[in-house]
C-alpha positions in Angstrom: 40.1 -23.0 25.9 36.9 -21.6 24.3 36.2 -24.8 21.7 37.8 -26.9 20.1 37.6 -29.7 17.3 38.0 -33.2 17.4 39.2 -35.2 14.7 38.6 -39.2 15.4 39.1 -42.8 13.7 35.8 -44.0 12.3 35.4 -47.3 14.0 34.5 -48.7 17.6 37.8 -47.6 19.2 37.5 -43.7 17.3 34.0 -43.3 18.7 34.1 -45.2 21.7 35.8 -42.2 23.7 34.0 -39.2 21.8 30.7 -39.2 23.9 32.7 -39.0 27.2 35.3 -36.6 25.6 32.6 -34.2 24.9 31.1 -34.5 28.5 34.3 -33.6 29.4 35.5 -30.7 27.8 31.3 -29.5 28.4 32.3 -29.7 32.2 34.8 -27.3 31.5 32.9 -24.9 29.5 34.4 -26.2 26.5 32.7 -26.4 23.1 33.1 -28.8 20.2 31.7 -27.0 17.5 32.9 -29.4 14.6 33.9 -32.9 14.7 35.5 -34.8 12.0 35.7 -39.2 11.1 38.2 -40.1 9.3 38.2 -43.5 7.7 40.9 -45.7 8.8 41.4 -46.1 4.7 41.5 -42.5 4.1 43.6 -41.3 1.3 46.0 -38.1 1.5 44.0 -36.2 -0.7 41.1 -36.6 1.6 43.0 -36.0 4.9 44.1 -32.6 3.0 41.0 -31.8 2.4 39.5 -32.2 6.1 42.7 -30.1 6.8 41.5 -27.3 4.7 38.3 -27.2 6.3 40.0 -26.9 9.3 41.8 -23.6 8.1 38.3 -21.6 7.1 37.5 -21.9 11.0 37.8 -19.8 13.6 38.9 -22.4 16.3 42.9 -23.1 16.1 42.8 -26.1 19.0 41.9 -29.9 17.7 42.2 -33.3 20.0 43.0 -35.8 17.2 42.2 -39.7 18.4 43.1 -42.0 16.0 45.2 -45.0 15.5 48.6 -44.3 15.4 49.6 -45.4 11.7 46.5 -43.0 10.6 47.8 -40.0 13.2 51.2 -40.4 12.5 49.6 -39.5 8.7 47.1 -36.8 9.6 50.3 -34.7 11.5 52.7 -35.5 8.2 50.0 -33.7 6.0 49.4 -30.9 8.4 52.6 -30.0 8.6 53.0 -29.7 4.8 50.1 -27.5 4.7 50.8 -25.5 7.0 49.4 -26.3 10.2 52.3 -26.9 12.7 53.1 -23.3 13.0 52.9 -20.6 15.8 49.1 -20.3 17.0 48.0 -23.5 16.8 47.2 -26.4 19.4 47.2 -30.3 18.7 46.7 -32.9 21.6 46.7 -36.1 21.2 44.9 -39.2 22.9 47.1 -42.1 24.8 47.5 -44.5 22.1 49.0 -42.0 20.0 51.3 -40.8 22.7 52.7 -44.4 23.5 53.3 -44.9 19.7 55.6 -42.3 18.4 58.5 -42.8 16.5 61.5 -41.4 15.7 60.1 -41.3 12.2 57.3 -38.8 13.1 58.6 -36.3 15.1 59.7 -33.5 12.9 55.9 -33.6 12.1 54.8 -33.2 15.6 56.9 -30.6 17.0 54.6 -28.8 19.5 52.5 -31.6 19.9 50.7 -32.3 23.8 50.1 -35.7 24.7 49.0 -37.7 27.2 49.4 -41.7 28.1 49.2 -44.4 31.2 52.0 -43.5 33.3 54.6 -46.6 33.8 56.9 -46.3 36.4 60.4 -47.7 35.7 61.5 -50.6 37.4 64.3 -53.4 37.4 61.4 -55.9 36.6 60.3 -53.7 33.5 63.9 -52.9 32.1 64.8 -56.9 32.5 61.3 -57.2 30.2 62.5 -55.0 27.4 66.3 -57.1 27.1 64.1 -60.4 27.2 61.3 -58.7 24.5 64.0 -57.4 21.9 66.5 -60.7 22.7 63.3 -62.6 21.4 61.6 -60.6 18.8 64.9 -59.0 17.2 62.9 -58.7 14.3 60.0 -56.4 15.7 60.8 -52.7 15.1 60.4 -50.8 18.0 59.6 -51.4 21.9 56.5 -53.2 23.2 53.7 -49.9 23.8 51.9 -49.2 27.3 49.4 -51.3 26.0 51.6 -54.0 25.0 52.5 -53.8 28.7 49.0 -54.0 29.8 48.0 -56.7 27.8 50.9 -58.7 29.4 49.9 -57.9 32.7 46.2 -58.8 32.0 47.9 -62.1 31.0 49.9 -62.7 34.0 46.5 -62.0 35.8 44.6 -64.8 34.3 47.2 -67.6 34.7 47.1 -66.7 38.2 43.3 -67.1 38.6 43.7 -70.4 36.7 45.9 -71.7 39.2 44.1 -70.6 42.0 40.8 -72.2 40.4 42.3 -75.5 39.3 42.1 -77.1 35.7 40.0 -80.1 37.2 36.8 -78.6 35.3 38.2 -77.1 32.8 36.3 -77.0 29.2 33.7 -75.0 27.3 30.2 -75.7 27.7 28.7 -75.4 23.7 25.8 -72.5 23.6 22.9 -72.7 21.9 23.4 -70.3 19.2 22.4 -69.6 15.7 24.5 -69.9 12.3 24.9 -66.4 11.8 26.6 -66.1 15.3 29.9 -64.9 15.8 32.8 -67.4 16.2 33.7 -66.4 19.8 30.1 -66.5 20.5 30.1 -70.4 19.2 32.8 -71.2 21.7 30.5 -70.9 24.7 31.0 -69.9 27.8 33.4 -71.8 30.6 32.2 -74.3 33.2 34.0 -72.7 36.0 33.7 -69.9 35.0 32.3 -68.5 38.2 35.0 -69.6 40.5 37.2 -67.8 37.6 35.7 -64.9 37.8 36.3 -64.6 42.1 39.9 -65.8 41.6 40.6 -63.1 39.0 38.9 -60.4 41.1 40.8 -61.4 43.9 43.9 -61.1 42.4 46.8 -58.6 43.1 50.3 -58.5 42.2 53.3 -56.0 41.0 53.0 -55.9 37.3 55.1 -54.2 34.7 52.8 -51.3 34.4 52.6 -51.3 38.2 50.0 -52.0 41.6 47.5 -55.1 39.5 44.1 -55.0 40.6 40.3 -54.6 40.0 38.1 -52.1 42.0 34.4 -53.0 41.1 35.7 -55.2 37.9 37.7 -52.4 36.5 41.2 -51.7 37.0 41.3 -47.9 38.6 42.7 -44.7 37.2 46.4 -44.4 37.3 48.8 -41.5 37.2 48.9 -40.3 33.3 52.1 -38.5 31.8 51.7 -35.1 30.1 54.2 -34.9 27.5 55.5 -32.5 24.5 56.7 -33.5 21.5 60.2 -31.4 21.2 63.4 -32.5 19.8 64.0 -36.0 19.3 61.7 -37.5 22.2 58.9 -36.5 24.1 59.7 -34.1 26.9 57.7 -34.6 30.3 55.4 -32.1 31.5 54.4 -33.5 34.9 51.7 -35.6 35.8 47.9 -35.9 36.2 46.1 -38.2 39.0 42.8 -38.7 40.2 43.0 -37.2 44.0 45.9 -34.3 43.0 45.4 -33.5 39.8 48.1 -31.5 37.8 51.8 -32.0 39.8 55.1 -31.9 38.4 56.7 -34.5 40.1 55.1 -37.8 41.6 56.9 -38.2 44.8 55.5 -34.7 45.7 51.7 -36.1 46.1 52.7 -37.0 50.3 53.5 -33.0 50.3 49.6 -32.2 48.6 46.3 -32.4 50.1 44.3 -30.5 47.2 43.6 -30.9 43.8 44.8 -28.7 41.4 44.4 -27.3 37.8 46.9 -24.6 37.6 49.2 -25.3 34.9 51.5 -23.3 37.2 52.1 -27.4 38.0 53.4 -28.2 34.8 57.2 -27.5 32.8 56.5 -24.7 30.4 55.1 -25.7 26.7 56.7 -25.2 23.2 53.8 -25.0 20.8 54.0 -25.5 17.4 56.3 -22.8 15.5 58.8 -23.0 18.3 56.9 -20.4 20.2 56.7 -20.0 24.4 53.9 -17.6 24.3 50.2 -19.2 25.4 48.2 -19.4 21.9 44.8 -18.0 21.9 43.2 -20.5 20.7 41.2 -18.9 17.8 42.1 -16.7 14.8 40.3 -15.0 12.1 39.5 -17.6 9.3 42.0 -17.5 6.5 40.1 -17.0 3.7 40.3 -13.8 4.1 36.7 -12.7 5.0 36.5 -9.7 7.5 34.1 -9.6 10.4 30.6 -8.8 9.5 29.3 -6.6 12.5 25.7 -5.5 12.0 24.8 -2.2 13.5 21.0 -1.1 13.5 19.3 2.2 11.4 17.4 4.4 12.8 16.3 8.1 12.9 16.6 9.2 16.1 19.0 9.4 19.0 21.9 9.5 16.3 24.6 10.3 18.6 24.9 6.6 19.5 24.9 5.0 15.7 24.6 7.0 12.6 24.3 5.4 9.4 24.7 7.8 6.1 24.6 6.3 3.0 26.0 8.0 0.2 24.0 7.3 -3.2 26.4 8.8 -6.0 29.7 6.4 -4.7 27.0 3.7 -3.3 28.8 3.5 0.1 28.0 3.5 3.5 29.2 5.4 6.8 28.7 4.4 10.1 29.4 7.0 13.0 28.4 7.6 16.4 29.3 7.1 20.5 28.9 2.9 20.4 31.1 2.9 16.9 33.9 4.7 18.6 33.7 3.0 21.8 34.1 -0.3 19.9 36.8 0.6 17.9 38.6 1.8 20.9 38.4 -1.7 22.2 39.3 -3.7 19.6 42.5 -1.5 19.4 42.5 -2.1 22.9 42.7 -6.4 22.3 46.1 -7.9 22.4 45.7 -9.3 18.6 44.6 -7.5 15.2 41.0 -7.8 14.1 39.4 -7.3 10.9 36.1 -5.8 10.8 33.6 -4.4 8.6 30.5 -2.4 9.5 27.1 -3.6 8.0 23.5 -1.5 8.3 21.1 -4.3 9.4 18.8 -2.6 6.7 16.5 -3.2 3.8 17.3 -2.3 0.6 16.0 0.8 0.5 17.7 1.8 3.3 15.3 1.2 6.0 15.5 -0.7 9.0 15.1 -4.3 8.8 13.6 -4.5 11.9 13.7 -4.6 15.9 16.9 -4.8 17.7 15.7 -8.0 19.1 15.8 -9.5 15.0 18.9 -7.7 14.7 20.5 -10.0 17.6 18.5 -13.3 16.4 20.7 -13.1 13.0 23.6 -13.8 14.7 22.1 -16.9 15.5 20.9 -17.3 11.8 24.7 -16.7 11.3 24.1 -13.6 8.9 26.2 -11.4 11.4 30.0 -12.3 13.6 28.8 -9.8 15.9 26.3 -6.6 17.0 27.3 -3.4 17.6 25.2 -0.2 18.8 23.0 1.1 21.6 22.0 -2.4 22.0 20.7 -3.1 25.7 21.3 -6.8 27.6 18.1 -8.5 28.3 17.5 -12.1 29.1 15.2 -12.9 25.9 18.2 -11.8 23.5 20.9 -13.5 25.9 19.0 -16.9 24.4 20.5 -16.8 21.5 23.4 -15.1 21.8 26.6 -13.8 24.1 27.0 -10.2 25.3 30.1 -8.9 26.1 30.2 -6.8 29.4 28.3 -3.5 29.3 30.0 -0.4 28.1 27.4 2.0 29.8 25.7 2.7 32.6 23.0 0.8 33.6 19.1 0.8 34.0 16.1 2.8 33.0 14.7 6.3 35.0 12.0 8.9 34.4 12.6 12.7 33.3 9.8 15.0 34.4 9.7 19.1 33.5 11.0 21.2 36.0 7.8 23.1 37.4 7.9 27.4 38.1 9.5 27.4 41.1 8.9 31.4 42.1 5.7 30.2 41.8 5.6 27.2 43.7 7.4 29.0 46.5 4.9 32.5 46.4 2.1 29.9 47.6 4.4 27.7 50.3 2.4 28.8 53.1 -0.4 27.0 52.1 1.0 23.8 52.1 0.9 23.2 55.8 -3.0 23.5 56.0 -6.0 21.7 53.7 -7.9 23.2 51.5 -10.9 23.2 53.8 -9.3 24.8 56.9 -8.1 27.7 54.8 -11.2 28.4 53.3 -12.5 28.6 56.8 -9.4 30.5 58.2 -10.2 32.9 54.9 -14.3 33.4 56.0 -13.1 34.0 59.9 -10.4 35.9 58.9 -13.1 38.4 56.6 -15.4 38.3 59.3 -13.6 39.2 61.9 -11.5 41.6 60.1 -15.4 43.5 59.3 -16.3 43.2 63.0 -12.7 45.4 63.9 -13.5 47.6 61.1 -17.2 48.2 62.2 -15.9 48.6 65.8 -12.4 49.9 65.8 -13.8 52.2 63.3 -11.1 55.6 63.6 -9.9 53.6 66.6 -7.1 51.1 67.2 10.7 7.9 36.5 11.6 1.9 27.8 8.1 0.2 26.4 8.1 -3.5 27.5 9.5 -2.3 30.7 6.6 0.2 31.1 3.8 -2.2 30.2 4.9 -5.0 32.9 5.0 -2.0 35.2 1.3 -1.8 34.5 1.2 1.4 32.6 -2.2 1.2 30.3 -0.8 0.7 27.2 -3.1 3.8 25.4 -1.2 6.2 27.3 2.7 5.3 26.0 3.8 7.2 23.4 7.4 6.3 21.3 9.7 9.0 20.7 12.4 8.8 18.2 14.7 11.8 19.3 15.7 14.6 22.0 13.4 17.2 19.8 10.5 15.0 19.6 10.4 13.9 23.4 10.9 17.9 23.8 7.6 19.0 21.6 5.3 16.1 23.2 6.8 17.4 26.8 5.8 20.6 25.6 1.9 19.7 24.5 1.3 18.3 27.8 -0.8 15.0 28.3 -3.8 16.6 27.9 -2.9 17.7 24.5 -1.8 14.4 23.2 1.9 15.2 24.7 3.8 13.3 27.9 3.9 14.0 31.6 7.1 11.8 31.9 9.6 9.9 30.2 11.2 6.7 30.8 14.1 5.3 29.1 17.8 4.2 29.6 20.0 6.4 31.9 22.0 6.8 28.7 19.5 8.5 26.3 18.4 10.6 29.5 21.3 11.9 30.0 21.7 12.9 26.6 18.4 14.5 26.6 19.8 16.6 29.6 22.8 17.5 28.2 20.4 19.5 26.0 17.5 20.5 28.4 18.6 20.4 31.7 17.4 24.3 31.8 13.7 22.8 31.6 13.7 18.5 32.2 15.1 16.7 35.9 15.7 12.9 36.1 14.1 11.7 39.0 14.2 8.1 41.5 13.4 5.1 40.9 16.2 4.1 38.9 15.1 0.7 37.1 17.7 -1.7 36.9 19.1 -2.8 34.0 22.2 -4.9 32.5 23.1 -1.7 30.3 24.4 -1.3 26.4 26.8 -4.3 25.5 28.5 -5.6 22.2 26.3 -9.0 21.0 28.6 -11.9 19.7 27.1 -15.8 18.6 27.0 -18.0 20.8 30.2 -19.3 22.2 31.6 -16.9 20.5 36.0 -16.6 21.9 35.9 -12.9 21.4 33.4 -12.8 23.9 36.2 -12.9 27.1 38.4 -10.9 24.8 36.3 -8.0 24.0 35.0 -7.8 27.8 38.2 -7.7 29.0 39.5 -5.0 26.7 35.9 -2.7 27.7 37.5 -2.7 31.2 40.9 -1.5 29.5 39.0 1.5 27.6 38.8 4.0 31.2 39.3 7.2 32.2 40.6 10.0 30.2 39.5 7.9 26.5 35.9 7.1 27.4 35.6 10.6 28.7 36.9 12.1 25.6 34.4 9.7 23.0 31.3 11.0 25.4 32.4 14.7 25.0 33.0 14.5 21.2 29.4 12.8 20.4 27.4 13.8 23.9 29.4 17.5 24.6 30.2 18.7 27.8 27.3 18.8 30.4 26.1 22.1 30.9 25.8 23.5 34.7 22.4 23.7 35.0 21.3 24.6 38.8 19.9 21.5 40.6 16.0 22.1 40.9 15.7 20.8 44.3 17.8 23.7 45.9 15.7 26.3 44.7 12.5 24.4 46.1 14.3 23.6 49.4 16.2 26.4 51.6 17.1 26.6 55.0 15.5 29.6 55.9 12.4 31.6 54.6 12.2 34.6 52.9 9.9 37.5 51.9 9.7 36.2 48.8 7.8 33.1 50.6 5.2 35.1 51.6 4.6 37.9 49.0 1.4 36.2 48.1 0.9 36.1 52.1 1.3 39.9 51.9 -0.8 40.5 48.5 -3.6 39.1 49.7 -3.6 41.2 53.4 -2.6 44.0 51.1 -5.8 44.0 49.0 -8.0 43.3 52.2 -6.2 46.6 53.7 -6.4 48.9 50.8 -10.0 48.1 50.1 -10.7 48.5 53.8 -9.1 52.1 53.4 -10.5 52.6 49.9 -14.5 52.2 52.0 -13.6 53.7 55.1 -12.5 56.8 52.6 -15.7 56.8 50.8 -17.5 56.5 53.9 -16.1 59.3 55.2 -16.1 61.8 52.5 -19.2 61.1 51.9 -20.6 61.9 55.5 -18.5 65.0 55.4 -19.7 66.2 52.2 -21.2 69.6 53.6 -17.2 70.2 54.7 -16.6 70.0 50.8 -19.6 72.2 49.8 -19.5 75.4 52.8 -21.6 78.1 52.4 -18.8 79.9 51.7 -18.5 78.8 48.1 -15.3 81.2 47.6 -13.1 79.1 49.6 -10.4 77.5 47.8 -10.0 74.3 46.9 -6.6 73.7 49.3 -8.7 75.1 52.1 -11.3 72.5 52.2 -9.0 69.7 51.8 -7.6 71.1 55.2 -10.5 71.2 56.6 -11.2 67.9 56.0 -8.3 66.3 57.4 -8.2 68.5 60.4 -12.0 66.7 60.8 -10.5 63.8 60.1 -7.7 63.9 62.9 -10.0 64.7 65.5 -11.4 62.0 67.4 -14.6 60.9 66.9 -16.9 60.7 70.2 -19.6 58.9 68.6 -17.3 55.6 68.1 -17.9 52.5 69.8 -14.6 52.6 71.3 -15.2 56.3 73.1 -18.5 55.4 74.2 -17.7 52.0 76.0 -14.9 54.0 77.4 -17.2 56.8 78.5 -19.2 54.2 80.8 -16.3 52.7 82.0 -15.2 56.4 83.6 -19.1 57.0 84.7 -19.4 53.3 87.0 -16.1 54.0 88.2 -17.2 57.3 89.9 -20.6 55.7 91.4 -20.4 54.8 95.0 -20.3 51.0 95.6 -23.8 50.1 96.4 -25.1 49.5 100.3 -28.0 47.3 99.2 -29.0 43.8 98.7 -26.1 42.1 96.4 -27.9 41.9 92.7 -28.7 38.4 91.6 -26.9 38.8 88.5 -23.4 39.1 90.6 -23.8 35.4 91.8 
């Protein structure tokens, strides 16, 4: 039970119990969001027109406490307009319970109660022959509180005679005019010793075990009952340390308390039905459901609105439309709805989602529906159903050139500075060879409390726009990154997953949800039927608004591989090949140039052909003037010396 209604006597006795009722039901997670007093002098007319209240409300289960001559009344008229049949719930309080007649119970078929448990006993049935042999003229049987007040009775005579009558007598108080008449009686003068006796007393009464626990008498067993047929019927039974049982003498078998109605006979509800009501309907004044869904430009795969000016009307389409009217076809009841654009009159927003939710609250819209994420600040003011997306908010970053990236991977290992220094030794030492070896061998709030500076966010409306500010660049008043909800992302990637990655952290958050007031009994309805709306029809909605994801390559396995290639170290190569061909390139015009008279003979009437043979057959002989021939020369010369006979030279030691 979601809420409820109570409908109460106006006097001391009607809102005596209301405070603690409420408390109760509270405990429970149980709202009373209306409340009517009824004078005890109420008219029909009036009655029916509380009663027609009742019907323009959503909540279909009331807890009427009243006297029984004005209940008895309330049910007749309820019946006659309507309000006994299938769907609805009356319970009524003890005094009720303990007070029906035969007279009333074709208007109360249906109806719970609850009253004092009395057991049945020899002394109790001898009670009622002596009650009806003395008042033949009362109609009916002495009440549990009849019974009571007999026993309260019994009490006191017994504390009298256990005090003795020797100082018996009022003692007057001193007390104004306008006093009360039992206040003018005074008090008694043994009153104290009274008061011990009466404590003290115990005794089998009619109603059962008499006596006080801290002045009060203590919680019995109390009787669930159903109004069906010509009597009550018993449910079972409700006691302090057990709770709900079905039969008494089965508390010595129970050592917990219980709440399962699983404890109780089955109920007939009003209308003869079996089935458990809801406890709620759509009001019956015919109003449909006002559900407010946002405009806005971009993004309009989640909630389109198109208005059409010629016929004045207005269509509302997207991804959260259809997943909501898959789940209300989903509920186990009919609802009736109607879409409304949470829009100005010219046909622009009317603001942030946040005042979008906060007019449920002002009671302008029965619910929210649309891309419309669960934070705590909206979760104030109203109820969110459970989310129908995934959750939480990432960052999409361009995919970088990765035949680029990879040409240059051999300079990753090493810092700037040691490869400029590799580069200068690896010059240097390449001249010194040449010289010597010569012809020899990861949402805008979100992002702020992150502690992004705010002058760098930019808001995108769409997939196009984030696109062209991806595409400026941040230097050109573009974006380095995105953030927003894994949902938009992964729209976004549906259509530029070629170009865009999503990348870790993922930022959690509660996801998209439908938002209802307060309270609100659709609420547990509504979440329960999201769970229903799996597999194959969620997968079908996303493909008809998102399409199917295209298989783009994953960007990290291009970056990462298990082994290297040639492409890794083309630029490796470029650069040695450059250093090589200029080396050639110089060496060339070093040596044509020293062998110019080969070119130019004397013989000027040699051919062309001729001298380039003659200069490579100059070219492919060796060249004694090298350092390499001469250091080799002096090696052959000290090895044929004689080893010396003389004084060891100084530099040998």
């Amino acid at each position: 039970m979601e809420s409820s209604s109570a409908y109460y006597v106006d006097n001391e006795y009607g809102k005596g119990v209301i405070p603690y009722l409420t408390d109760a039901l509270q405990a429970i997670d149980t709202r009373i969001p209306y409340r009517c007093v009824i004078s005890p002098a109420a008219t029909d007319d009036e009655i029916v027109e509380e009663l027609y209240k009742l019907m323009t409300m959503q909540t279909r289960v009331f807890i009427v406490h009243m006297t029984p001559f004005l209940g008895f009344q309330f049910f007749i008229k309820a019946r006659e307009v309507g309000m006994m049949s299938e769907g609805y719930v009356w319970i009524m309080t003890g005094v009720m319970t303990s007070s029906i007649t035969p007279q009333v119970m074709d208007s109360m078929q249906g109806v719970l109660g609850i009253r004092p448990y009395v057991p049945q006993t020899q002394e109790l049935e001898n009670f009622k022959v002596r009650w009806k042999r003395k008042f033949q003229q009362v109609d009916g049987e002495l009440n549990i509180y009849g019974l009571q007040a007999y026993d309260a009775a019994t009490a006191l005579a017994m504390a009298i005679e256990k005090a003795g009558t020797a100082n018996i007598g009022f003692q007057k108080a001193n007390v104004s005019r306008n006093s009360t008449d039992l206040a003018a009686v005074g008090f008694s003068r043994n009153g104290q010793s009274l008061l011990e006796e009466l404590s003290n007393t115990r005794f089998k009464g009619l109603t059962g075990d008499f006596h006080f626990v801290n002045g009060q008498l203590p919680s019995s067993a109390f009787q669930i009952v159903n109004v069906i047929g010509e009597k009550p019927r018993e449910l079972g039974f409700w006691t302090p340390g057990n709770g709900l049982v079905k039969k008494l003498n089965s508390l010595t078998n129970k050592s917990s308390y219980s709440t399962s109605k699983s404890n109780l006979s089955p109920v007939i509800w009003p209308g003869d039905s079996t089935s458990l009501p809801k406890g709620w309907e759509i009001p019956t004044n015919g109003n449909k459901l006002r559900i407010g869904v946002p405009v806005k430009d971009g993004f309009s795969e989640f909630v389109k609105v198109t208005r059409d000016a010629s016929t004045n009307t207005t269509t509302v389409k997207g991804y959260c439309i259809d997943v909501f009217d898959a789940v209300v076809k989903a509920l186990p009841y009919a609802l009736t709805y109607e879409y409304i654009p949470f829009a100005k009159p010219d046909g622009r927003s009317a603001g942030t989602y946040d005042d979008m939710v906060y007019h449920l609250y002002l009671e302008n819209f029965d619910a929210v529906v649309g891309d419309t994420t669960i934070i705590a600040n909206r979760s104030l003011y109203a109820d969110f159903t459970l989310p129908y997306t995934e959750s939480g908010v990432s960052m999409i970053v361009p995919i970088k050139d990765n035949n680029s990236k990879n040409a240059w991977v051999f300079l990753k290992p090493l810092t700037w500075d040691l490869w400029v220094t590799s580069f200068c030794f690896f010059v240097f030492i390449g001249f010194v060879v040449w010289v010597l070896e010569h012809r020899g061998s990861f949402v805008l709030g979100l992002l702020k409390s992150l502690g992004f500076d705010e002058s760098k966010l930019k808001v995108y409306s769409s997939t196009d726009e984030c696109d062209e500010l991806f595409s400026k660049g941040s230097g050109n008043g573009g974006i380095a990154a995105a953030f927003d909800e894994v949902p938009y992302m992964k729209l976004f990637l549906a259509q530029y997953c070629s170009k865009y990655t999503m990348i870790e952290p993922t930022f959690k958050t509660a996801g998209f949800g439908f938002a209802f007031p307060k309270g609100s009994p659709l609420v547990p309805d509504v979440s329960r039927a999201i769970l229903n709306v799996t597999g194959d029809k969620m997968k079908e909605i996303e493909q008809a608004w998102f399409g199917k994801q295209r298989n783009c390559p994953d960007p990290s396995t291009s970056v990462s591989s298990n082994s290297l290639s040639l492409q890794s170290f083309w630029g490796l190569f470029l650069i040695a090949g450059i250093v090589s061909v200029s080396a050639l390139m110089i060496f060339t015009a070093m040596f044509v140039y020293d062998q110019t008279q080969a070119l130019m003979p004397s013989d000027s009437k040699a051919s062309v052909w001729s001298r380039i043979l003659y200069l490579f057959r100059i070219f492919d002989q060796k060249d004694l003037k090298s350092h390499t021939f001469r250091k080799s020369e002096l090696c052959e010369i000290q090895l044929r010396l004689p080893p010396s006979t003389g004084a060891p030279s100084p530099s040998s030691f």
